[in-house]
N, CA, C and O atoms as CSV, one atom per row, in Angstrom:
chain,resi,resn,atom,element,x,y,z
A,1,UNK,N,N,18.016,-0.757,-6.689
A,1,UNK,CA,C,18.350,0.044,-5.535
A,1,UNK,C,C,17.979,-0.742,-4.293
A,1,UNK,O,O,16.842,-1.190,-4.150
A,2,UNK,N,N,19.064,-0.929,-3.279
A,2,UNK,CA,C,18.484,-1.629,-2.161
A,2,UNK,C,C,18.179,-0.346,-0.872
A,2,UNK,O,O,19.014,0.414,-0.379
A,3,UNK,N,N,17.123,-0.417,-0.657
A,3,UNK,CA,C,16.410,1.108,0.297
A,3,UNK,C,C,17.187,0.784,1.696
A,3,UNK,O,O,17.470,1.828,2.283
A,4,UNK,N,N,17.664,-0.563,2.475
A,4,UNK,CA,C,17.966,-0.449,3.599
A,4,UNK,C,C,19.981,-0.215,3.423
A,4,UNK,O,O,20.693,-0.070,4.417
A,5,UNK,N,N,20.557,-0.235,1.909
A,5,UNK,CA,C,21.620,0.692,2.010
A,5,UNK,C,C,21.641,2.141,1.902
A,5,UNK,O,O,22.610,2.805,2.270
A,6,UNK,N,N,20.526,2.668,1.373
A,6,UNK,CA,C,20.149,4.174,0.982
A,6,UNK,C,C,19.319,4.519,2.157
A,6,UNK,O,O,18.743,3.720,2.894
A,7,UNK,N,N,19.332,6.149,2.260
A,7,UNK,CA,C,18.118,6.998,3.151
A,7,UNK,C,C,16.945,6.817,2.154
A,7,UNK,O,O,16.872,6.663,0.935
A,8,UNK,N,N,15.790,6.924,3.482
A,8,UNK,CA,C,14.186,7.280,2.468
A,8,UNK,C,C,14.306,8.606,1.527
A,8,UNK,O,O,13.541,8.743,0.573
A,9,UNK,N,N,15.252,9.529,1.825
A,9,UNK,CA,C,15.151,10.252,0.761
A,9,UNK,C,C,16.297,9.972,-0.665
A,9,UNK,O,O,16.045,10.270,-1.833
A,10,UNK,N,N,17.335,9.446,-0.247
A,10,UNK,CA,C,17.379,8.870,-1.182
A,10,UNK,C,C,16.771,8.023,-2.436
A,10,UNK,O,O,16.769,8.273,-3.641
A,11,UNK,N,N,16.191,6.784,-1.594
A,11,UNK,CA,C,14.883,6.113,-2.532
A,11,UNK,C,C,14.002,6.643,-3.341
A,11,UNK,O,O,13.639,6.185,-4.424
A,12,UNK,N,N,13.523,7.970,-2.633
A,12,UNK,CA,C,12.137,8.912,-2.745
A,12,UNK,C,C,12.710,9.144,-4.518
A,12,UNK,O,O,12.188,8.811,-5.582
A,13,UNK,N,N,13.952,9.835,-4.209
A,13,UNK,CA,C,14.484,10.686,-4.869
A,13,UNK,C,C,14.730,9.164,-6.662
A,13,UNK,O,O,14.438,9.224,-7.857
A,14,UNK,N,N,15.179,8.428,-6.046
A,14,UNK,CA,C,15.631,7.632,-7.364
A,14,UNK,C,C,14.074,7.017,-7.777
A,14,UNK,O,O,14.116,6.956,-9.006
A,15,UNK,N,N,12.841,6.576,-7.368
A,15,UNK,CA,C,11.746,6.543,-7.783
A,15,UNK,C,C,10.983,7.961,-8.310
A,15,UNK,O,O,9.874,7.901,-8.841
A,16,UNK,N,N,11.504,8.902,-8.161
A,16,UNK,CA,C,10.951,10.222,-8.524
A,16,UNK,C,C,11.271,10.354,-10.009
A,16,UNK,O,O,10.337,10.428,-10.808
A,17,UNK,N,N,12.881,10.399,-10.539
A,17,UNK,CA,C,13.609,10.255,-11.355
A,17,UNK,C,C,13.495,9.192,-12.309
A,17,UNK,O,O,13.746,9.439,-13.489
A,18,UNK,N,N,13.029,7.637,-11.830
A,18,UNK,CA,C,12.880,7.232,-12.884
A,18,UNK,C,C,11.525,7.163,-13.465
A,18,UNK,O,O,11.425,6.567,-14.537
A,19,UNK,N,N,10.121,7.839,-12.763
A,19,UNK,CA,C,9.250,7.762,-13.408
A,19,UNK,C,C,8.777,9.152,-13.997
A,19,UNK,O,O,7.602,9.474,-14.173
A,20,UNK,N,N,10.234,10.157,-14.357
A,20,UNK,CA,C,10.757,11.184,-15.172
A,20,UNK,C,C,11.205,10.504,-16.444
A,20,UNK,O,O,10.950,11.121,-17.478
A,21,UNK,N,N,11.838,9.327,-16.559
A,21,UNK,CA,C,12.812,8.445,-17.144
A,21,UNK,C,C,12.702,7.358,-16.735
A,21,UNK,O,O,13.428,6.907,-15.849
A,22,UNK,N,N,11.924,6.823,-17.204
A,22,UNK,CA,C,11.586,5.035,-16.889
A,22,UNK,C,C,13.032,4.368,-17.670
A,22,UNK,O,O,13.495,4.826,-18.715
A,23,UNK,N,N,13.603,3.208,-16.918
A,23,UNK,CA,C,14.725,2.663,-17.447
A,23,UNK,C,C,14.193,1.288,-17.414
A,23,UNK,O,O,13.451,0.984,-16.480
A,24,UNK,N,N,14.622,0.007,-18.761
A,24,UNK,CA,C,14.316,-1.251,-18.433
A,24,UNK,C,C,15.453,-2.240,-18.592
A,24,UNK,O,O,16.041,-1.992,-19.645
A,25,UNK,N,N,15.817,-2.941,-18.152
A,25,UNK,CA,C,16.749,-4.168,-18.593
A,25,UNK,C,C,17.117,-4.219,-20.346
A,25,UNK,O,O,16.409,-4.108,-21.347
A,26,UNK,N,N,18.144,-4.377,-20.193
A,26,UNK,CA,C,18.354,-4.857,-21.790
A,26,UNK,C,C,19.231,-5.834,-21.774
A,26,UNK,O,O,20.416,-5.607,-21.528
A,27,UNK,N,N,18.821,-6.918,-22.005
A,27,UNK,CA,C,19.731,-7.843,-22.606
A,27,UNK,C,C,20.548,-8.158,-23.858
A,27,UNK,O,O,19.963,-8.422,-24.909
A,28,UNK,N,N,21.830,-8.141,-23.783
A,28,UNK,CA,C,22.383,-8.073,-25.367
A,28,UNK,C,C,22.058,-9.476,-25.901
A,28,UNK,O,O,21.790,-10.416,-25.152
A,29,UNK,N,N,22.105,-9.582,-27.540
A,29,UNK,CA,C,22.566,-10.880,-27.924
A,29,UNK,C,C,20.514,-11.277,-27.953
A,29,UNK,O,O,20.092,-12.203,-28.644
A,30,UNK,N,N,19.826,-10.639,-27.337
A,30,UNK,CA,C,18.403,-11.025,-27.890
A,30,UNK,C,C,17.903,-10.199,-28.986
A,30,UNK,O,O,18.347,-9.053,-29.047
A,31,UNK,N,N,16.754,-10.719,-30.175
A,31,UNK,CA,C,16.691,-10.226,-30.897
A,31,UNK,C,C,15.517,-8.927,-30.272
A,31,UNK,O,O,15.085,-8.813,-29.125
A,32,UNK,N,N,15.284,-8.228,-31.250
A,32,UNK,CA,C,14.307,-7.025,-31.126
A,32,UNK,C,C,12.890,-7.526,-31.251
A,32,UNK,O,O,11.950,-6.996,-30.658
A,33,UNK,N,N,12.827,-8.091,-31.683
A,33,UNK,CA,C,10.892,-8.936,-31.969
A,33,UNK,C,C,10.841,-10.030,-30.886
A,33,UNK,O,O,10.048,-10.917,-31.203
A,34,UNK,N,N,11.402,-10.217,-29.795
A,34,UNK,CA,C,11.338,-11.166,-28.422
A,34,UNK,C,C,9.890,-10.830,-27.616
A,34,UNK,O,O,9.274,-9.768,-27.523
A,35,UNK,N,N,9.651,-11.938,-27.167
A,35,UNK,CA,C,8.735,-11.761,-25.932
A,35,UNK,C,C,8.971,-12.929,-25.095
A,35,UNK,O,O,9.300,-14.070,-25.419
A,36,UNK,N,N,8.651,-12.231,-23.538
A,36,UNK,CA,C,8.927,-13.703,-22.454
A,36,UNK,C,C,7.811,-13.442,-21.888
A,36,UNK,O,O,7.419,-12.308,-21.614
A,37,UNK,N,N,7.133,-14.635,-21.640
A,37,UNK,CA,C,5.991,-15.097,-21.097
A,37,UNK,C,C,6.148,-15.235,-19.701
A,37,UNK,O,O,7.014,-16.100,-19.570
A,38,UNK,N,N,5.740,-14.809,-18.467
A,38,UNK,CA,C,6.410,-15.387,-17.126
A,38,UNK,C,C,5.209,-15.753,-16.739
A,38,UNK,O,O,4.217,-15.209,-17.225
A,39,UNK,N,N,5.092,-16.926,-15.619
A,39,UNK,CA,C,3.872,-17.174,-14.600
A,39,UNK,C,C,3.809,-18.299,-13.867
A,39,UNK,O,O,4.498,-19.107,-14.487
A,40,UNK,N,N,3.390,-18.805,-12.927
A,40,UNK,CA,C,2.975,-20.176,-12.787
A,40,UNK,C,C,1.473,-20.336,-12.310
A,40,UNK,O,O,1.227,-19.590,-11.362
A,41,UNK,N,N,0.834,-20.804,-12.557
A,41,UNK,CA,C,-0.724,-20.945,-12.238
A,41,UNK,C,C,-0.345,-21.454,-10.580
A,41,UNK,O,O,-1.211,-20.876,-9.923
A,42,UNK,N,N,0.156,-21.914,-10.018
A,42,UNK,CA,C,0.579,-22.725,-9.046
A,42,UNK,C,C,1.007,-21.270,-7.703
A,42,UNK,O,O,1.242,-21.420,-6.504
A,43,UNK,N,N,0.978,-20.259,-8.336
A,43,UNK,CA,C,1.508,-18.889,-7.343
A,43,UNK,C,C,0.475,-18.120,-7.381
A,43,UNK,O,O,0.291,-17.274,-8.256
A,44,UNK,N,N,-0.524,-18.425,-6.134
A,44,UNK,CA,C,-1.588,-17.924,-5.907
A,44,UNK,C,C,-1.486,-16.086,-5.572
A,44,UNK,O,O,-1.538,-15.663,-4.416
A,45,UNK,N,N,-1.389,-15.484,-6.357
A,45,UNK,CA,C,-0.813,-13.852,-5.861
A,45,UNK,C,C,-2.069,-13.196,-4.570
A,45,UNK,O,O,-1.762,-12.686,-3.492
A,46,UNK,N,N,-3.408,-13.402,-5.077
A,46,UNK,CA,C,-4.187,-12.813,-4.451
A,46,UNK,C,C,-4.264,-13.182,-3.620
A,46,UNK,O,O,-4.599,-12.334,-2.792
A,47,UNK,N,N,-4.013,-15.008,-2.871
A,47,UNK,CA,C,-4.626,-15.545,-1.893
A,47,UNK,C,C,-3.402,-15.541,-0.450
A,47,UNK,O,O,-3.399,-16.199,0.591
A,48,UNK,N,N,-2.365,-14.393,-1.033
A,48,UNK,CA,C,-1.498,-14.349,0.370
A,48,UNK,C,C,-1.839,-13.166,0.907
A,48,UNK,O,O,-1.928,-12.165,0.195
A,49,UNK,N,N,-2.154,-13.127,2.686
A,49,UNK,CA,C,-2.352,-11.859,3.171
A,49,UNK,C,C,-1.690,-11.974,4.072
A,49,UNK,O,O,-1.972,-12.932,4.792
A,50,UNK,N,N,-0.295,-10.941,4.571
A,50,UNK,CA,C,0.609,-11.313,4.810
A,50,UNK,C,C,0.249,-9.712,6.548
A,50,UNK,O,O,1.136,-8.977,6.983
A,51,UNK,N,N,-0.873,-9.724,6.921
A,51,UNK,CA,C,-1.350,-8.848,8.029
A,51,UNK,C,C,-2.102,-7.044,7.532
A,51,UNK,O,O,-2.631,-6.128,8.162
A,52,UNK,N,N,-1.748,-7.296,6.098
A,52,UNK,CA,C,-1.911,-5.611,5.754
A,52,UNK,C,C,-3.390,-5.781,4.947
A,52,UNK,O,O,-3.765,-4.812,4.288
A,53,UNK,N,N,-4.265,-7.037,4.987
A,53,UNK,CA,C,-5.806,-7.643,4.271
A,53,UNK,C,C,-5.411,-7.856,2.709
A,53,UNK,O,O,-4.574,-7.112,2.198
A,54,UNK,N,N,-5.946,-8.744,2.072
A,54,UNK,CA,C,-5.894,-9.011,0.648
A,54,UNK,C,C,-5.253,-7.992,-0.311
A,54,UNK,O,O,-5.637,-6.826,-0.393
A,55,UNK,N,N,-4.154,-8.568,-1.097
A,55,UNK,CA,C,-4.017,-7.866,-2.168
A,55,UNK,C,C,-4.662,-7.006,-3.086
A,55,UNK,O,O,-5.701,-7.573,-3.422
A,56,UNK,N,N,-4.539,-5.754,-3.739
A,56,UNK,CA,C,-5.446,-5.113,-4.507
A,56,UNK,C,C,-4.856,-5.347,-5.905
A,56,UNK,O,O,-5.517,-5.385,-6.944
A,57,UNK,N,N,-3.725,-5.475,-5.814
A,57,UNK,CA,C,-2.964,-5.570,-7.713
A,57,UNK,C,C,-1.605,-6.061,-7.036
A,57,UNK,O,O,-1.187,-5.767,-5.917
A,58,UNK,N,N,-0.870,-7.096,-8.247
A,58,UNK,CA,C,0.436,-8.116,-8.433
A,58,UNK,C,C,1.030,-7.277,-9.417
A,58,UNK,O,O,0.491,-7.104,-10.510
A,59,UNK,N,N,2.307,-6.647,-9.036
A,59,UNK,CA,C,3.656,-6.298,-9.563
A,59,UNK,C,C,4.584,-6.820,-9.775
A,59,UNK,O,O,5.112,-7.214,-8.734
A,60,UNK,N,N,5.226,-7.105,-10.824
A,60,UNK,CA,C,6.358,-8.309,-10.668
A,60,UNK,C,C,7.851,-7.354,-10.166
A,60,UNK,O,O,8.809,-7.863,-9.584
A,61,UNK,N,N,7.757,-6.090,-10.504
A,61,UNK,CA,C,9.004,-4.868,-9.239
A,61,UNK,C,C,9.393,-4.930,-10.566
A,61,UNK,O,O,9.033,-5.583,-11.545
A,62,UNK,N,N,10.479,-3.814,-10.273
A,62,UNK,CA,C,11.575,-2.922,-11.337
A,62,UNK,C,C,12.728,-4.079,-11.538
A,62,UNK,O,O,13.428,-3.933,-12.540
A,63,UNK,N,N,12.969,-5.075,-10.799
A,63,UNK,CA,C,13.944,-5.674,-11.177
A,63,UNK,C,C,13.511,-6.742,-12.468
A,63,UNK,O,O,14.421,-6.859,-13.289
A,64,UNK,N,N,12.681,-7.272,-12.671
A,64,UNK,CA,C,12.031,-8.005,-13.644
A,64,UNK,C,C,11.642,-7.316,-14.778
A,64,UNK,O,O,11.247,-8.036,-15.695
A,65,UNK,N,N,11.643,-5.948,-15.000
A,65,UNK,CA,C,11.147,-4.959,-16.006
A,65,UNK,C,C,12.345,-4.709,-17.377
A,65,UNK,O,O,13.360,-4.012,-17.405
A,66,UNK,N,N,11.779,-5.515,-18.335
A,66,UNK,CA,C,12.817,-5.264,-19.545
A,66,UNK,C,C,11.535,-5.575,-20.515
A,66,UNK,O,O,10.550,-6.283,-20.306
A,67,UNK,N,N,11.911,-4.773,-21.670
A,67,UNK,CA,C,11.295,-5.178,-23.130
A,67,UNK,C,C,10.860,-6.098,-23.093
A,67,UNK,O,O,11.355,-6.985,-22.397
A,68,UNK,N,N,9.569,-6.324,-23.938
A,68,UNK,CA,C,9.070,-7.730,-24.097
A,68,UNK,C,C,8.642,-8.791,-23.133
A,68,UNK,O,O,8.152,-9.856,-23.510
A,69,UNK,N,N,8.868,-8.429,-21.702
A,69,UNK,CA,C,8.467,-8.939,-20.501
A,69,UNK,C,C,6.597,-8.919,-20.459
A,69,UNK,O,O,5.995,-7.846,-20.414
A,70,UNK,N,N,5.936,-10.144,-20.482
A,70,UNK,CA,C,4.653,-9.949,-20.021
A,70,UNK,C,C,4.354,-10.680,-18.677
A,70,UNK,O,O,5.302,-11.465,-18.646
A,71,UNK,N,N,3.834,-10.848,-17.866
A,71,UNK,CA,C,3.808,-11.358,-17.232
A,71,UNK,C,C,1.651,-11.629,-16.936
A,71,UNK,O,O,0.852,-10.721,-17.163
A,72,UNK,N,N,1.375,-12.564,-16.597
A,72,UNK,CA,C,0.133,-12.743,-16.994
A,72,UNK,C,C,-0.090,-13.897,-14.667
A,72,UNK,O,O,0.593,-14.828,-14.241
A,73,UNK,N,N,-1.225,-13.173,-13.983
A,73,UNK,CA,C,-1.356,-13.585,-13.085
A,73,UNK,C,C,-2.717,-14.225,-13.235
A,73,UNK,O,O,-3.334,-14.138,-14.296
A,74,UNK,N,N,-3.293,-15.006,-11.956
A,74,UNK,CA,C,-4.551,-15.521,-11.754
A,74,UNK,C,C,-5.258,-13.891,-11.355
A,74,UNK,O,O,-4.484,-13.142,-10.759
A,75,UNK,N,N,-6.650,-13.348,-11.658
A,75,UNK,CA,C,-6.931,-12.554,-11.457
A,75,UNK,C,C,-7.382,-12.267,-9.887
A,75,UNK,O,O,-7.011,-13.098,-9.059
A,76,UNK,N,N,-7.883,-11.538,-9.597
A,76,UNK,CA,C,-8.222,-11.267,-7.946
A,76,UNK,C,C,-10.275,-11.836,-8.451
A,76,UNK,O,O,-10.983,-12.211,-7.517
A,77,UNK,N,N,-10.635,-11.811,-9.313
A,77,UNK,CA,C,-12.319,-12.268,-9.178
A,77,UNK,C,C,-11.366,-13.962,-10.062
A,77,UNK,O,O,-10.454,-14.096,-10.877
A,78,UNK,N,N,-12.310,-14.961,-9.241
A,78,UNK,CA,C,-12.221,-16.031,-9.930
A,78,UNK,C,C,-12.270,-16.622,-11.202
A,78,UNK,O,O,-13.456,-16.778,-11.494
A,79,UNK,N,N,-11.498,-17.039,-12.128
A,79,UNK,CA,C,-11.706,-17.011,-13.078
A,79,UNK,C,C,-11.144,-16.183,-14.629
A,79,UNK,O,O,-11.327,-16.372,-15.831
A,80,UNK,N,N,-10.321,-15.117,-13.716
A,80,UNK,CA,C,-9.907,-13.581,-14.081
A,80,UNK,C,C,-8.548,-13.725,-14.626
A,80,UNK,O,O,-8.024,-14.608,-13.947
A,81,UNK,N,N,-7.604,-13.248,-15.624
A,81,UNK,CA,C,-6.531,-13.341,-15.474
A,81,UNK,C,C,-5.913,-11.421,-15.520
A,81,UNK,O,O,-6.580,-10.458,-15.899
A,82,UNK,N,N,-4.743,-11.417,-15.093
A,82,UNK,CA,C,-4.332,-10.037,-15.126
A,82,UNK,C,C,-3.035,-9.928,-15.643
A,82,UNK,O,O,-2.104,-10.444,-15.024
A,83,UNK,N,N,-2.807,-9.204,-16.904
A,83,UNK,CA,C,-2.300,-9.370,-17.765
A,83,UNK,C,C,-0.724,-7.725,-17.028
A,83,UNK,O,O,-1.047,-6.635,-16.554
A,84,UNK,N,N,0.500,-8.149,-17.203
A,84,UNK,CA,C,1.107,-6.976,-16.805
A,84,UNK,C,C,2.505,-7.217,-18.356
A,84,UNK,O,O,3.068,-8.280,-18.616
A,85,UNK,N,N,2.701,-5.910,-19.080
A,85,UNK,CA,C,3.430,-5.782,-19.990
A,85,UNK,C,C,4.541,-4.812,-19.959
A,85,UNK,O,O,4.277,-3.621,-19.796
A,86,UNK,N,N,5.533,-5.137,-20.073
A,86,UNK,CA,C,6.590,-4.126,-19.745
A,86,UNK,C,C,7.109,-3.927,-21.271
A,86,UNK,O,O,7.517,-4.922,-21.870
A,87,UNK,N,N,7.100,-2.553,-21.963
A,87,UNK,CA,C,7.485,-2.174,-23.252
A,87,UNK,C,C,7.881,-0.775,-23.595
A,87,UNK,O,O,7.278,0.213,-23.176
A,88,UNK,N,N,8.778,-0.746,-24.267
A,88,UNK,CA,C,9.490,0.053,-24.639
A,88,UNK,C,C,8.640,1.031,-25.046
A,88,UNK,O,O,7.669,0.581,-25.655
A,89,UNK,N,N,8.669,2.342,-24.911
A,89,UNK,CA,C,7.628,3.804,-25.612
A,89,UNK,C,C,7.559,3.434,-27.047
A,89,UNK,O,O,6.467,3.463,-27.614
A,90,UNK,N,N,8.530,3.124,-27.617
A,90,UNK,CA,C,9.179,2.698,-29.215
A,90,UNK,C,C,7.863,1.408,-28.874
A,90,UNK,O,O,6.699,1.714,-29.137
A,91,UNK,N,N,8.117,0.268,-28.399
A,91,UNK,CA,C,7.078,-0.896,-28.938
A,91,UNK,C,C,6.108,-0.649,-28.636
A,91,UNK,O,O,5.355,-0.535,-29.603
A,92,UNK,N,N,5.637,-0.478,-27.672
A,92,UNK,CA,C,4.138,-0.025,-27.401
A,92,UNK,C,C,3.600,0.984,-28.688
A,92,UNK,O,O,2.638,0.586,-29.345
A,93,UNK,N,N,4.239,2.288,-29.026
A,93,UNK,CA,C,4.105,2.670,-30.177
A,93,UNK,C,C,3.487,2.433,-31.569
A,93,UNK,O,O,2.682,2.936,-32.353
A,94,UNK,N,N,4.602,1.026,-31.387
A,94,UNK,CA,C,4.344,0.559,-32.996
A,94,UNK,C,C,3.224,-0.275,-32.542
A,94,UNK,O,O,2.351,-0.237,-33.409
A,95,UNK,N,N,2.998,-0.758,-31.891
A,95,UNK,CA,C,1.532,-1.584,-30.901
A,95,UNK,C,C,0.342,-0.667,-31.478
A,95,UNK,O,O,-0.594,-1.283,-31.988
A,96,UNK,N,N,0.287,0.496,-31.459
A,96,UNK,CA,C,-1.257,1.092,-31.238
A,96,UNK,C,C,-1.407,1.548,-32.593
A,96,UNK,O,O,-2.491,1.971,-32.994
A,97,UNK,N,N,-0.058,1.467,-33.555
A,97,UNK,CA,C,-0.065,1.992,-35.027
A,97,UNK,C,C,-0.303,0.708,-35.751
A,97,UNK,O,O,-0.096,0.908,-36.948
A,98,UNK,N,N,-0.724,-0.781,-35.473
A,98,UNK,CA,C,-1.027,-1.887,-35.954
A,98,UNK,C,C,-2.326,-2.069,-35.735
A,98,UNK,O,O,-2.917,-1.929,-34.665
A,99,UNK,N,N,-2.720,-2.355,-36.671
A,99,UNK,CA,C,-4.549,-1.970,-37.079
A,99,UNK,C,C,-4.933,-3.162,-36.488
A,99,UNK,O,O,-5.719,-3.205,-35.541
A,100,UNK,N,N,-4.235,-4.480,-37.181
A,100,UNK,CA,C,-4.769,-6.255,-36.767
A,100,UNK,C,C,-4.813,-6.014,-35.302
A,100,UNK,O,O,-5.806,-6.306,-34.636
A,101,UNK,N,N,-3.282,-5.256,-34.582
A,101,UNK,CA,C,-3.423,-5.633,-33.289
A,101,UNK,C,C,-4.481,-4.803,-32.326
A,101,UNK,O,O,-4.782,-5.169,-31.190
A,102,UNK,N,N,-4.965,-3.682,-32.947
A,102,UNK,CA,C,-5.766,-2.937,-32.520
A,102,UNK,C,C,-7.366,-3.568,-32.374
A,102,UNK,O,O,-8.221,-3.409,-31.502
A,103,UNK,N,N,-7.354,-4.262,-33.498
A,103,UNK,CA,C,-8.820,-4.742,-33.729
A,103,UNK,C,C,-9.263,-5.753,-33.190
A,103,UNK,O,O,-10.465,-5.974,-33.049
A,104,UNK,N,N,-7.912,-6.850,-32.643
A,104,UNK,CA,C,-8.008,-7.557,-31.809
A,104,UNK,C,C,-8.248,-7.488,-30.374
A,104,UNK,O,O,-9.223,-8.124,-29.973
A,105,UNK,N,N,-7.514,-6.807,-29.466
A,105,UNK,CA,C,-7.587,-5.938,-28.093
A,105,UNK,C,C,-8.613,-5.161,-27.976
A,105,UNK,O,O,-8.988,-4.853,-26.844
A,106,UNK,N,N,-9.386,-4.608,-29.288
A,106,UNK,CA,C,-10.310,-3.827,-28.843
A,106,UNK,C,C,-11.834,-4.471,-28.544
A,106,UNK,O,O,-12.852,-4.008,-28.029
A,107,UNK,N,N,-11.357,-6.216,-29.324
A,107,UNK,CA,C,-12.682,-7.186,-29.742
A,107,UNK,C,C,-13.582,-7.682,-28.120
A,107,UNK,O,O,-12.936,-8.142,-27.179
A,108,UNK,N,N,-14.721,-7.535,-28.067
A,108,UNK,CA,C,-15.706,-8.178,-26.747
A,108,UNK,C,C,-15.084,-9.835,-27.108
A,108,UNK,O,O,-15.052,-10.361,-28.221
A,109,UNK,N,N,-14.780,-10.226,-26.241
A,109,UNK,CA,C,-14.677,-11.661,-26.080
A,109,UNK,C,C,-15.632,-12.731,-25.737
A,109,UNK,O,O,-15.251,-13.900,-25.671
């Protein structure tokens, strides 16, 4: 949705709706067990302050949001990384019904 062709209530209205109904990208022709890794260590997220003071959290936006999308930033404390996953209700699902993967995520590092 581009907001400066739409009214603010328009916008209001299509962000209202889809987090009634979250929608993500689908690409045909990829398989179902995919994952894409995105990042560059080199794209400092926290260290741009662009007049509004330091970032609090890095979104990669609704246009980048499909299945299997992770996206992994430099964290805001040094040293930190911040992990962002975009997944289907269905994968995430089968995510928390997998014991290995449970026991792993849940492990002190």
């Amino acid at each position: 949705m581009v907001a400066s062709a739409n009214g603010p209530d328009k916008v209001k209205e299509f962000y209202k709706s889809w987090i009634k109904k979250p929608k993500f990208l689908q690409f045909d022709g990829l398989p179902s067990n995919h994952f894409i890794l995105i990042n560059s260590p080199r794209f400092d997220v926290y260290g741009n302050d662009f007049g509004w003071g330091k970032p609090v959290a890095a979104r990669s936006g609704r246009a980048n949001s499909f299945d299997g999308r992770i996206t992994i930033y430099g964290g805001i404390e040094k040293g930190s990384l911040e992990i962002e996953a975009c997944l289907f209700p269905e994968t995430l699902s089968a995510l928390v019904k997998d014991a290995e993967f449970m026991e792993f995520v849940k492990s002190d590092f």
